[in-house]
matplotlib code that plots the C-alpha trace (Angstrom):
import matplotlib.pyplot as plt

x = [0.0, 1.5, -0.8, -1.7, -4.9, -6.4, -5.0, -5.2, -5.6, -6.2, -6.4, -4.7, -8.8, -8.5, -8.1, -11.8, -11.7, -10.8, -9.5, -11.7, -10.5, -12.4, -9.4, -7.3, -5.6, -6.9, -3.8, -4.7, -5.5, -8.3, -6.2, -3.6, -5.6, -7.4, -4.2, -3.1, -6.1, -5.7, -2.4, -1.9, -5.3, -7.3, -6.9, -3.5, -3.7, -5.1, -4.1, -1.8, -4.0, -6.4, -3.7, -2.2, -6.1, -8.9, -11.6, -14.5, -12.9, -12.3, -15.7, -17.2, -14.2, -13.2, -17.0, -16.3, -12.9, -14.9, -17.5, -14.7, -12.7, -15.5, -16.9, -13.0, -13.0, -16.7, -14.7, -12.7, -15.1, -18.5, -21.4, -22.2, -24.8, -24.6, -24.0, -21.7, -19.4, -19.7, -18.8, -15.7, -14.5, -13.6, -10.6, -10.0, -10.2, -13.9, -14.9, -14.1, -11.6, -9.5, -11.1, -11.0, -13.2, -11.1, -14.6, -15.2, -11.0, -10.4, -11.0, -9.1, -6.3, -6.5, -6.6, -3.6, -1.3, -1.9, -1.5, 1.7, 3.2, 1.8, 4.9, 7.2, 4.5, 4.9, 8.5, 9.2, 6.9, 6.6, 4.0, 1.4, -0.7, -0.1, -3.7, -5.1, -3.2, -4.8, -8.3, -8.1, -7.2, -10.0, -12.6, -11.3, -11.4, -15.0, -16.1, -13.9, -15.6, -19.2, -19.5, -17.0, -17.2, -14.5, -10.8, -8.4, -5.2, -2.6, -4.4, -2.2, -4.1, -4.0, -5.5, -8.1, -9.0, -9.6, -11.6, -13.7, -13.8, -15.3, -17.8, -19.2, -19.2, -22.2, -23.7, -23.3, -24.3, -27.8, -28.6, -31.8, -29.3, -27.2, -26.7, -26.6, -24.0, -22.7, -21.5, -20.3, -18.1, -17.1, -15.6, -13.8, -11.3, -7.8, -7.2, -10.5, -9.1, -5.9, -7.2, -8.1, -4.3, -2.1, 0.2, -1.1, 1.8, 1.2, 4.7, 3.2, 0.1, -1.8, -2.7, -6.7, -8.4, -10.4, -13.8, -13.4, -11.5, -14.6, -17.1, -15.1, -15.6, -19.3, -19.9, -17.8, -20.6, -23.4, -23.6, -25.8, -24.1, -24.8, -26.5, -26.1, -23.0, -22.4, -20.0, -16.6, -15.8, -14.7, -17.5, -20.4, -23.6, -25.4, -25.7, -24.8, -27.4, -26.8, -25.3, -22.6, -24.1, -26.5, -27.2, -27.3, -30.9, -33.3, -33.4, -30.1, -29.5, -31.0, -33.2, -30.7, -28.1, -30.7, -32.1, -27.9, -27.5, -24.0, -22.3, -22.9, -22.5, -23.2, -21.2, -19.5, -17.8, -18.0, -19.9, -19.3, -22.8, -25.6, -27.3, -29.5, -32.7]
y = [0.0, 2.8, 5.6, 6.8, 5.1, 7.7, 10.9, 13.6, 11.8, 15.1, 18.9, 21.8, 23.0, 20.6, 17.3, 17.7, 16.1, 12.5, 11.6, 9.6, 5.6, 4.5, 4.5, 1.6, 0.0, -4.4, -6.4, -10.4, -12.7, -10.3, -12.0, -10.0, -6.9, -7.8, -8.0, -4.9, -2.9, -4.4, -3.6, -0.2, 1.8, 0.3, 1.8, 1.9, 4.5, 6.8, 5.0, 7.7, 10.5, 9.4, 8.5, 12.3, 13.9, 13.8, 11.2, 13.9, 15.7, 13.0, 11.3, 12.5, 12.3, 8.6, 7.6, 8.4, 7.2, 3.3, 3.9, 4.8, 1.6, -0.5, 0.3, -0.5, -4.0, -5.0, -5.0, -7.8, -9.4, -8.4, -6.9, -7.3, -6.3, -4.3, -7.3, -8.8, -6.3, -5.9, -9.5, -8.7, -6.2, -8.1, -9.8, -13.2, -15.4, -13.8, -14.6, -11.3, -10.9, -7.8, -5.6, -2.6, 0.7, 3.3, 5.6, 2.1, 2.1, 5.9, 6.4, 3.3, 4.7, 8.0, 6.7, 4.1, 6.8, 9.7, 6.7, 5.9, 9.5, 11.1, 10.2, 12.0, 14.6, 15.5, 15.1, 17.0, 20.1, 20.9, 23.7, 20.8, 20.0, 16.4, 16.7, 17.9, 14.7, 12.3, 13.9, 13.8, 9.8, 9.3, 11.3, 8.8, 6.3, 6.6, 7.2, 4.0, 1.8, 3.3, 2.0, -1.3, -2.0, -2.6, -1.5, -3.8, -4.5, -2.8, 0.7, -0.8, -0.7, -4.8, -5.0, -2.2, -3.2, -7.0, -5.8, -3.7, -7.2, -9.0, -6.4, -6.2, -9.8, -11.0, -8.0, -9.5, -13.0, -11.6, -10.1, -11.9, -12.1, -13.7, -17.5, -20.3, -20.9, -23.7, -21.6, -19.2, -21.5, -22.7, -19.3, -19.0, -21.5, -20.2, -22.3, -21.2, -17.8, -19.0, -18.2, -14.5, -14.4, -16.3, -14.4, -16.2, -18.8, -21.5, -22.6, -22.8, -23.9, -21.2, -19.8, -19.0, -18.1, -15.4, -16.6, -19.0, -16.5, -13.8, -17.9, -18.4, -15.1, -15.2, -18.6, -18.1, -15.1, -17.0, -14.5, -16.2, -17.2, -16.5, -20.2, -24.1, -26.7, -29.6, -30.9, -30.6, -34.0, -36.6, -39.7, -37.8, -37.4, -34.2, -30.4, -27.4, -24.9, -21.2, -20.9, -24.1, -26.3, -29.5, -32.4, -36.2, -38.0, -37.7, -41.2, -40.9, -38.1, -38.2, -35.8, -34.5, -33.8, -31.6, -29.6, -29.2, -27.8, -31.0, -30.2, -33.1, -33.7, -36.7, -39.6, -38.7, -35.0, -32.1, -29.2, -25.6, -24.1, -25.9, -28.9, -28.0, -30.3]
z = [0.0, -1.4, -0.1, 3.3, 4.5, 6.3, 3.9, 6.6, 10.6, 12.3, 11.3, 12.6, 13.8, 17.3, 15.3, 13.7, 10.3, 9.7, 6.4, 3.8, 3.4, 0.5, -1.6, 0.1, -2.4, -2.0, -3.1, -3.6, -1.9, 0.3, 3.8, 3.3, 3.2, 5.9, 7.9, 6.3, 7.8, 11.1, 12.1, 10.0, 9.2, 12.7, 15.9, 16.0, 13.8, 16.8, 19.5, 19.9, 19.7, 22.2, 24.4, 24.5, 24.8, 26.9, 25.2, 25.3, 22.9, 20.3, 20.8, 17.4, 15.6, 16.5, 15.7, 12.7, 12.5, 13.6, 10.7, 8.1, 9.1, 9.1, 5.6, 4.6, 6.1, 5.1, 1.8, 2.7, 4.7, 3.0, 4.5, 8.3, 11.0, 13.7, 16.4, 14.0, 13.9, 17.4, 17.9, 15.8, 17.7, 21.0, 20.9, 19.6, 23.2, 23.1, 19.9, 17.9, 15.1, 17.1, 15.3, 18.2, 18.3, 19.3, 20.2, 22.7, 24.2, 24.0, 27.6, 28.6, 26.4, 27.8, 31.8, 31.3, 29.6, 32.3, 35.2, 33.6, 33.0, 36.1, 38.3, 35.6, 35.6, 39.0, 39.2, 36.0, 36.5, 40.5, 39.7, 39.1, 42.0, 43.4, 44.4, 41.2, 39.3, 41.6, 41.7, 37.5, 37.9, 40.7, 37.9, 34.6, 36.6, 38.1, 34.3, 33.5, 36.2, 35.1, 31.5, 32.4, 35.9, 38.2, 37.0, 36.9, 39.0, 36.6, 34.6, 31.6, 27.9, 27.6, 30.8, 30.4, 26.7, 28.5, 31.1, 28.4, 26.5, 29.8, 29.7, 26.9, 25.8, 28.2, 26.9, 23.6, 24.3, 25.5, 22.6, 20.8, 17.6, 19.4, 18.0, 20.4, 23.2, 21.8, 18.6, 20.7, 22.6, 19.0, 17.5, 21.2, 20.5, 19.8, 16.1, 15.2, 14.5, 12.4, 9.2, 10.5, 11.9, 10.1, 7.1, 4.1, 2.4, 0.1, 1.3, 4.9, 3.8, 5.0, 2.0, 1.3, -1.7, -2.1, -2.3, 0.4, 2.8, 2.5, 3.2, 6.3, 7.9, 7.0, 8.0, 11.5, 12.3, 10.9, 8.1, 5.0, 2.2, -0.8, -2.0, -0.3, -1.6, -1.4, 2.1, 1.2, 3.6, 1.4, 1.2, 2.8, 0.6, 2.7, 1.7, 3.6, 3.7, 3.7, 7.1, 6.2, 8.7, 7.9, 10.3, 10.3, 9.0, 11.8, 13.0, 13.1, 16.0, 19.4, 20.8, 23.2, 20.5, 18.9, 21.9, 22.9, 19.3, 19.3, 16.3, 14.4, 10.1, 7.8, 7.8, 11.3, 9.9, 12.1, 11.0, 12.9, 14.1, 15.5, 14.2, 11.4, 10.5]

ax = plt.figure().add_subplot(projection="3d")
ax.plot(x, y, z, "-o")
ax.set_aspect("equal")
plt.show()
């Protein structure tokens, strides 16, 4: 990528214009774009910023920052809902794809820097009031604690953006568009991820095409797709539907299989989602 994502990050008017992303060069396959847009045009591209000023006066700005970055990945990945992307932007052990607001980590941003530089703060400028630096860290972190709950141990960004994650994901889970747990508990496991992660290499073997890298994403966030296959497992005869999942014949799987949603295929394969009849 031989062009800035985000043409102008901040203007000399109190950082109040946001450049436009649409222009993001999309080299092949789509996974390495993907992984482009993570780790240079996402939050890390501000993560600085909100870390140097207070959140309340960014709040606007890195909305639209989010929006911007989302249009870029949907993309890669193709359209998603609301709760889909919000599902994407937790991290990994919770199911998301790492995909981070910076409007939702601003103020965890914001709390961990000035917690970490207040001792130089104080010893570097003696006018500042010991008092007033304290009182400012009580204040972030009462506004912390009132959207996250409790703060954590160490006011570090790993641990804050964590504790934000443990937050927000039962939120999620509650959600009527939520899928059932047991998919849930299925996206949660660390290789299920690896495509998402790993640098793409046909040497390696980790290599995906572009059609089925966009399927993958989709079918881990029960997005539709767009029409049913056939099952890719060698020998067995059944169809996926739209969602990639389709189940064993019915005299075939107990009742208790079915009412546990056991991820179950034809001919003894494993299908990710819930059992579909």
């Amino acid at each position: 990528m031989a062009q800035p994502v985000f043409p102008t990050l901040f203007s000399l008017s109190g950082c109040k214009n946001f450049g436009r992303c649409g222009r993001v060069s999309q080299p092949s396959p789509p996974s390495v774009t993907a992984l482009l847009l993570r780790y240079c045009a996402s939050v890390c591209k501000v993560v600085h910023l909100f870390r140097t000023v207070p959140p309340h006066l960014l709040a606007t700005e890195l909305g639209v920052f989010d929006s911007e970055f989302r249009h870029c990945m949907e993309s890669v990945t193709g359209p998603t809902t609301d709760f889909t992307w919000a599902l994407m932007s937790l991290g990994c052990t919770k199911g998301g794809l790492g995909l981070r607001s910076a409007e939702v980590h601003s103020l965890g941003g914001f709390l961990s820097s000035f917690s970490a530089a207040s001792p130089l703060l104080l010893q570097r400028f003696p006018a500042v009031s010991g008092e007033g630096v304290e009182s400012t860290l009580r204040t972030l972190g009462e506004d912390w604690a009132s959207a996250f709950g409790p703060l954590p141990d160490v006011l570090s960004q790993r641990a804050l953006s964590a504790a934000a994650d443990d937050a927000l994901f039962p939120l999620l889970s509650a959600s009527p568009a939520c899928p059932p747990p047991t998919w849930l508990a299925s996206i949660q496991s660390p290789t299920s991820s690896c495509f998402w992660r790993c640098l793409p290499s046909r040497f390696a073997g980790t290599y995906i095409d572009d059609a089925c890298f966009r399927t993958l994403v989709q079918l881990r966030y029960r997005q539709q797709v767009l029409y049913p296959s056939a099952c890719p497992v060698s020998g067995c005869p059944g169809a996926l539907d739209v969602f990639g999942d389709h189940a064993r014949p019915p005299c075939a799987t107990t009742a208790a299989a079915r009412r546990g949603g056991v991820q179950q295929g034809c001919g003894g394969c494993l299908v990710g989602g819930p059992i579909v009849t």
